[in-house]
C-alpha positions as CSV (number, residue, x, y, z in Angstrom):
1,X,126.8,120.6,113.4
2,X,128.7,122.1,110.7
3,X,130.8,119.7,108.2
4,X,134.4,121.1,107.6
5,X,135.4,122.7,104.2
6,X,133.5,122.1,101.5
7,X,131.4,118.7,102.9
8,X,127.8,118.5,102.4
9,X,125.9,118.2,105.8
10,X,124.3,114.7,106.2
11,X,121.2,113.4,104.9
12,X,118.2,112.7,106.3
13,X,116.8,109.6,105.1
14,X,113.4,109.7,102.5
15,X,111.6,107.5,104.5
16,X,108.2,108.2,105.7
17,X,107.4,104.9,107.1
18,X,104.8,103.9,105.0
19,X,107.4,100.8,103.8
20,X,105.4,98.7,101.0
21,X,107.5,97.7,97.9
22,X,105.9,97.7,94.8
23,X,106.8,94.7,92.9
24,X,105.6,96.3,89.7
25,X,108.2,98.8,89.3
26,X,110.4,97.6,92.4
27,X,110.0,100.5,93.9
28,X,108.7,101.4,97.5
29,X,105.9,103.3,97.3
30,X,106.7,105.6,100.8
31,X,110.2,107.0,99.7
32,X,110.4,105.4,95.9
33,X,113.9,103.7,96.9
34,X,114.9,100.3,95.8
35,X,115.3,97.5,98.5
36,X,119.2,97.9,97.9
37,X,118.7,101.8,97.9
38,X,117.3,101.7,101.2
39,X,119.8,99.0,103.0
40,X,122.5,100.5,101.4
41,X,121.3,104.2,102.4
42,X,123.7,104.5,105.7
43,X,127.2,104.0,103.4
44,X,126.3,106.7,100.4
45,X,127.9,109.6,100.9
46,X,126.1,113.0,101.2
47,X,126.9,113.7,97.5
48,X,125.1,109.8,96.6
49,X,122.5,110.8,98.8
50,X,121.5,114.1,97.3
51,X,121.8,112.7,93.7
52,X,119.1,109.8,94.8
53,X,116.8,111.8,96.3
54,X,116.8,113.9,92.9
55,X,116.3,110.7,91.3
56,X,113.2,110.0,93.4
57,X,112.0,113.0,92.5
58,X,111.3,111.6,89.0
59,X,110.4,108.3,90.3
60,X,107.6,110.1,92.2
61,X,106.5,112.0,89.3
62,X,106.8,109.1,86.8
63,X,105.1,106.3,89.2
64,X,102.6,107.9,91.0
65,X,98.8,108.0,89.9
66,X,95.9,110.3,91.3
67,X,93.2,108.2,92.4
């Protein structure tokens, strides 16, 4: 489905069900959202959406080790 006018389509959620919060950085280590990121996921609008999953982006990149 199409949004009207100039509305971003909807979001897909980050999760990849692999839920485990790190309680080092707070972060979950699956999708990289906070607990209040993820139960607060369904009211963000597509625009709050798209700017926290380019903040996971660094999350990933700045939290994540190679083993």
């Amino acid at each position: 489905m199409t949004p009207p006018g100039n509305a971003l389509p909807e979001v897909e959620s980050p999760c990849i069900g692999a839920c485990l919060v790190d309680h080092g950085h707070g972060f979950c280590v699956g999708c990289w959202r906070t607990l209040r990121e993820i139960s607060d996921w369904h009211r963000y609008s597509p625009q709050e959406k798209h700017a926290l999953l380019a903040q996971l982006e660094g999350r990933r990149a700045t939290h994540s080790t190679v083993h």
